[in-house]
C-alpha positions as CSV (number, residue, x, y, z in Angstrom):
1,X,1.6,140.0,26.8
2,X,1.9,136.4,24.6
3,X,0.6,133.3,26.3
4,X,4.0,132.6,26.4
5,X,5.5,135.1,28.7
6,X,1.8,135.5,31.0
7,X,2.5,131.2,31.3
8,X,6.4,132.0,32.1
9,X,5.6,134.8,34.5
10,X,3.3,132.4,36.6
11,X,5.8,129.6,36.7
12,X,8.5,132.4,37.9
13,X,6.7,133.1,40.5
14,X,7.3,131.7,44.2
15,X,3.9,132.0,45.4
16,X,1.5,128.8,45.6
17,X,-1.6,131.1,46.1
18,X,-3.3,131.2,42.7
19,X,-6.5,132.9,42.0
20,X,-9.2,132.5,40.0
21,X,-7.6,134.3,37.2
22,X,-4.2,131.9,37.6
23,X,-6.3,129.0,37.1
24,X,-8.1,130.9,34.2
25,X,-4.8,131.2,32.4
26,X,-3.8,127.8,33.5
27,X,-7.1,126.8,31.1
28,X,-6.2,128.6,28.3
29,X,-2.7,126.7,28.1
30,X,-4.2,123.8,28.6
31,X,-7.2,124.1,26.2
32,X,-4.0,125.4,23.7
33,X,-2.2,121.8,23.8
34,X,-5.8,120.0,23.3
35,X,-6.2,121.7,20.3
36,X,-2.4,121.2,19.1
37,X,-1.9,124.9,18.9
38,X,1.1,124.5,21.1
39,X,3.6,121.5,21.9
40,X,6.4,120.3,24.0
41,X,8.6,120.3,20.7
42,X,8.4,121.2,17.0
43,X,10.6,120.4,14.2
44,X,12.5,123.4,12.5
45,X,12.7,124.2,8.6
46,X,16.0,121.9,8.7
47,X,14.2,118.7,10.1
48,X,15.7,119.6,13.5
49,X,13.8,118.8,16.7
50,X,13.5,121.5,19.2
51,X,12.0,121.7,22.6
52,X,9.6,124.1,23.8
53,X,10.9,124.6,27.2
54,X,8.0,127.0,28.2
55,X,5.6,125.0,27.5
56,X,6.7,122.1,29.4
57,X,7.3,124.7,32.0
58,X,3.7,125.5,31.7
59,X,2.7,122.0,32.0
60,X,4.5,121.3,35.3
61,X,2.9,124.5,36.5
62,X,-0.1,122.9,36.7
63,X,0.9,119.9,38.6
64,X,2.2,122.4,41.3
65,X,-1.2,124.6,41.0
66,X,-3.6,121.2,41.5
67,X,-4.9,119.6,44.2
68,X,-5.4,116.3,45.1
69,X,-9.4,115.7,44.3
70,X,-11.6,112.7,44.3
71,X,-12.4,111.9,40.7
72,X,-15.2,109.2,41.1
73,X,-18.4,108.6,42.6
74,X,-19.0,107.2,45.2
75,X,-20.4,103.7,43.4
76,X,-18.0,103.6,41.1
77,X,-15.9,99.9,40.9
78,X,-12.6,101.8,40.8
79,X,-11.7,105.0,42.8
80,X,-9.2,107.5,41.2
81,X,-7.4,110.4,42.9
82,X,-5.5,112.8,41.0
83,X,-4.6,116.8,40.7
84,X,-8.2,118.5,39.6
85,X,-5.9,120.6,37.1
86,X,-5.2,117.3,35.2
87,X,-8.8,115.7,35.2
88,X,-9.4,112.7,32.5
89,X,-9.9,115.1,29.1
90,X,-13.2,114.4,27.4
91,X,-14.6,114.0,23.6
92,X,-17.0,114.4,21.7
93,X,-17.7,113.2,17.8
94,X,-16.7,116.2,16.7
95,X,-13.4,115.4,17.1
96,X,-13.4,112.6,15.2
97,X,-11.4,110.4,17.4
98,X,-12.4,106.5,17.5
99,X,-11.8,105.5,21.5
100,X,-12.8,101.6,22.2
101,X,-14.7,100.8,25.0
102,X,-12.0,99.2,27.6
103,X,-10.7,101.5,30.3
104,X,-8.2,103.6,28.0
105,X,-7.6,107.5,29.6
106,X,-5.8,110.4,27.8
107,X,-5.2,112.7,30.1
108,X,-6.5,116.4,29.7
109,X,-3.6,118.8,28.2
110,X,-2.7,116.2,25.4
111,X,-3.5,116.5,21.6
112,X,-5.4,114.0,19.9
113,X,-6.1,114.7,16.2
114,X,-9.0,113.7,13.9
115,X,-8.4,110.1,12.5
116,X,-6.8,108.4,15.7
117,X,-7.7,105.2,16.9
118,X,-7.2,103.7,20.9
119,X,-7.2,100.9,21.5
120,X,-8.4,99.4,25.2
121,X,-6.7,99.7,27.6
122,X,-4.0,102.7,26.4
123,X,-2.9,105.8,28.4
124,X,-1.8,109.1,26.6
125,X,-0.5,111.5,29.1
126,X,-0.3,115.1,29.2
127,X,2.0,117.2,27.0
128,X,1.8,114.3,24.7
129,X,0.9,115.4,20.8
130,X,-0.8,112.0,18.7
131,X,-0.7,113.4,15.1
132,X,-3.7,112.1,12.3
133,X,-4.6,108.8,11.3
134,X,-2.5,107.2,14.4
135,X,-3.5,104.1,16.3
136,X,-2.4,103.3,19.6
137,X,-3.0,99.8,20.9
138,X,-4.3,98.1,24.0
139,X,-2.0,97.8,27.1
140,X,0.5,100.8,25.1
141,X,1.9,104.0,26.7
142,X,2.1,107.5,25.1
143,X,4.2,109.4,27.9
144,X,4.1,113.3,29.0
145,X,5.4,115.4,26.4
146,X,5.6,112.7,23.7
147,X,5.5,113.6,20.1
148,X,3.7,111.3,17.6
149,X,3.7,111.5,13.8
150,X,0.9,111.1,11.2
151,X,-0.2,107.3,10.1
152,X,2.4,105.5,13.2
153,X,1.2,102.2,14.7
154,X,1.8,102.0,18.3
155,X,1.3,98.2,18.8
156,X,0.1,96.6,21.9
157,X,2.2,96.7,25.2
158,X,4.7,99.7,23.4
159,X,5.8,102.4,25.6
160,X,6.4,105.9,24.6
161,X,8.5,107.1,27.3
162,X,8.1,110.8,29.0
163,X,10.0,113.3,29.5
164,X,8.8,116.3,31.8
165,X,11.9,117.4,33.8
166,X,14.1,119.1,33.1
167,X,12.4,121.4,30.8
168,X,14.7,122.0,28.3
169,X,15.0,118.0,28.2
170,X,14.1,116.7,24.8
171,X,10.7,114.4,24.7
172,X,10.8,111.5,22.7
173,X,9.6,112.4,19.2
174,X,8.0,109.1,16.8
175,X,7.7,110.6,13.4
176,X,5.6,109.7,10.4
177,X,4.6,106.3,9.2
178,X,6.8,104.8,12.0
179,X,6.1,101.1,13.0
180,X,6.9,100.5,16.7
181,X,6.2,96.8,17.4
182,X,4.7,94.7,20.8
183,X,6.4,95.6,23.8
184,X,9.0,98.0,22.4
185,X,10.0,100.7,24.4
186,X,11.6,104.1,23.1
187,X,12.8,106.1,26.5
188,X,15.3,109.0,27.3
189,X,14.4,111.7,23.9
190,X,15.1,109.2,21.9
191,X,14.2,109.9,18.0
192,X,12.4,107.9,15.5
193,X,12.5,109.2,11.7
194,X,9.9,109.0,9.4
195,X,9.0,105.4,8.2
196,X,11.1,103.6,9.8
197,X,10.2,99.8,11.8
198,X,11.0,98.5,15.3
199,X,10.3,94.9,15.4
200,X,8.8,93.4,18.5
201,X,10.7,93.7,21.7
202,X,13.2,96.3,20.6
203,X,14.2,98.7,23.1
204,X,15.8,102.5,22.4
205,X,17.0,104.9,24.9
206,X,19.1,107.9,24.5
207,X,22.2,106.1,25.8
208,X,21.9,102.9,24.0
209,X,24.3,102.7,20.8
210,X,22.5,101.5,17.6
211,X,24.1,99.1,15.1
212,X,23.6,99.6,11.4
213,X,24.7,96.2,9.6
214,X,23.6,98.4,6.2
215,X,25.9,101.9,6.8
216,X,28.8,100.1,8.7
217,X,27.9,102.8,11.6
218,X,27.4,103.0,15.0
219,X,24.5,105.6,16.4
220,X,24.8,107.2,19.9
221,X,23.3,110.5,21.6
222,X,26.0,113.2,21.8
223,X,26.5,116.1,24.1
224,X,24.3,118.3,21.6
225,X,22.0,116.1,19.8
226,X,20.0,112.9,20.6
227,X,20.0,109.8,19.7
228,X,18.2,109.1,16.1
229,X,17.1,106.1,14.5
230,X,17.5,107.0,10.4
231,X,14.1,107.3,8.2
232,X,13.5,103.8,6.9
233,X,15.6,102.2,9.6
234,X,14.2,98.5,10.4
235,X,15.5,98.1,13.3
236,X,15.5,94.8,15.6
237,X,17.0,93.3,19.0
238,X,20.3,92.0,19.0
239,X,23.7,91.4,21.5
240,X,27.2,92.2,21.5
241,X,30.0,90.6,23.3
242,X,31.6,92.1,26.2
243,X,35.1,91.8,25.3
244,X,36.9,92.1,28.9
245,X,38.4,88.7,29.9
246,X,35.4,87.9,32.2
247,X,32.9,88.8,29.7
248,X,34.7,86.2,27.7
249,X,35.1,83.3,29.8
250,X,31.6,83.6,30.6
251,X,30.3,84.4,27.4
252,X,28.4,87.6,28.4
253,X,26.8,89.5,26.1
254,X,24.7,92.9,26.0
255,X,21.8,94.0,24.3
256,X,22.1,96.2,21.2
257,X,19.4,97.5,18.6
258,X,20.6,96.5,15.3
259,X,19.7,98.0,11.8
260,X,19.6,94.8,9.7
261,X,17.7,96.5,6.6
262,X,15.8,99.8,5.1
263,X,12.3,99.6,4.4
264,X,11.1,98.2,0.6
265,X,7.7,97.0,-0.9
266,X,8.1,93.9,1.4
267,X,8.4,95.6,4.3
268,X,5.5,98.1,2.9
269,X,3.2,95.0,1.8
270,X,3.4,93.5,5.5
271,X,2.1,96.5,7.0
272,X,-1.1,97.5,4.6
273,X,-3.4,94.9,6.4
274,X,-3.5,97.2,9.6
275,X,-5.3,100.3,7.7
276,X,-8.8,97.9,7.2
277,X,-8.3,98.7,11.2
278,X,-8.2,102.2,11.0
């Protein structure tokens, strides 16, 4: 049998005995997403995302095979207590990662490819899939499952949101040459085409209707596909009115991400300075 179906077979089954040749399997789908040979979700031949339920399947199986282990020593300043199927995943120079000294973890099941850089302190959990040439800045969030492009700036205090459960759920996907400012969030399978810019502070979820000032349209996540922000998209915080009577008087408003341009040079020329930090 595939990976695939001996990984599906174990999550079918009701037992929480495992033995030694679970866990050995367990290893080899894990050791599988470290080297980016698998992933939570894959884009087709017609640029359409697509989730790998089984392997998300796979990766909760392991929180249900682990048990709760002490992950320090005993003089260390900080103690840490987690599943021992899920340890902190370890590097070497051979992969050709750059990790600053600082307190950053990626945890062991996520992909990490040659050419990124992490910033202190950062957290990539697992599932997640960081693509070439990436940096991920101090105090920023890569969640379970995550899918990052090629050449993305993840800038400090930015969360990536997960999404483990359910397992046909939709992770949030960043694609290539994406910008995503200080303390933006992306949450709920939201998508992010290729080159496109959110400025600082802007949040996107997969129920939150995006503006576009330059198409005249409105973006929202239907029954069958997910919210996307468009390739090029610059996209930054805004408000609309609530139009009910009280929403008047009071001069409410909510927030709304709004598309106020596409990418040019002078977008392009703003961002070149950050590659002398690759």
């Amino acid at each position: 049998m595939s990976l695939r179906d001996d990984i599906e077979q174990l999550a079918a089954r009701a037992s929480g005995n495992y033995s030694d040749e679970d866990f050995a399997l367990f290893n080899e789908f894990k050791a599988s997403l470290n080297r980016g040979e698998i992933r939570a979700a894959e884009r087709d031949a017609d640029s359409k995302w697509r989730t790998n339920a089984w392997v998300k399947r796979g990766i909760l199986l392991g929180f249900r095979m682990g048990s709760i282990i002490e992950m320090t020593s005993s003089d260390a300043p900080l103690q840490f207590l987690d599943k021992n199927t899920y340890p902190i995943r370890r590097f070497s120079t051979d992969d050709r990662v750059r990790i600053v000294p600082g307190g950053s973890s990626i945890r062991d099941g996520a992909y990490i490819a040659p050419g990124v850089v992490c910033m202190p302190p950062m957290f990539v959990n697992a599932g997640a899939y960081v693509d070439e040439g990436t940096m991920i800045d101090s105090h920023a969030l890569v969640g379970s499952c995550a899918q990052i492009g090629k050449r993305v700036h993840i800038s400090a205090a930015a969360q990536i949101g997960g999404v483990l459960e359910p397992a046909g759920a939709m992770p949030v996907v960043i694609e290539d040459d994406v910008i995503v400012g200080g303390n933006c969030g992306v949450y709920e399978g939201a998508i992010v085409r290729e080159r496109a810019v959110l400025a600082s502070g802007t949040i996107v979820t997969g129920s939150t209707p995006v503006f576009d000032l330059v198409r005249d349209q409105i973006y929202r996540r239907s029954a069958d596909s997910p919210l996307e922000i468009p390739a090029g998209a610059v996209v930054v915080p805004g408000s609309r009115a609530i139009q009910t009577e009280k929403g008047r008087e009071w001069g409410l408003s909510l927030y709304a991400p709004v598309i106020v341009k596409y990418r040019d040079e002078k977008t392009d020329a703003a961002t070149q300075l950050e590659e002398a930090l690759r």
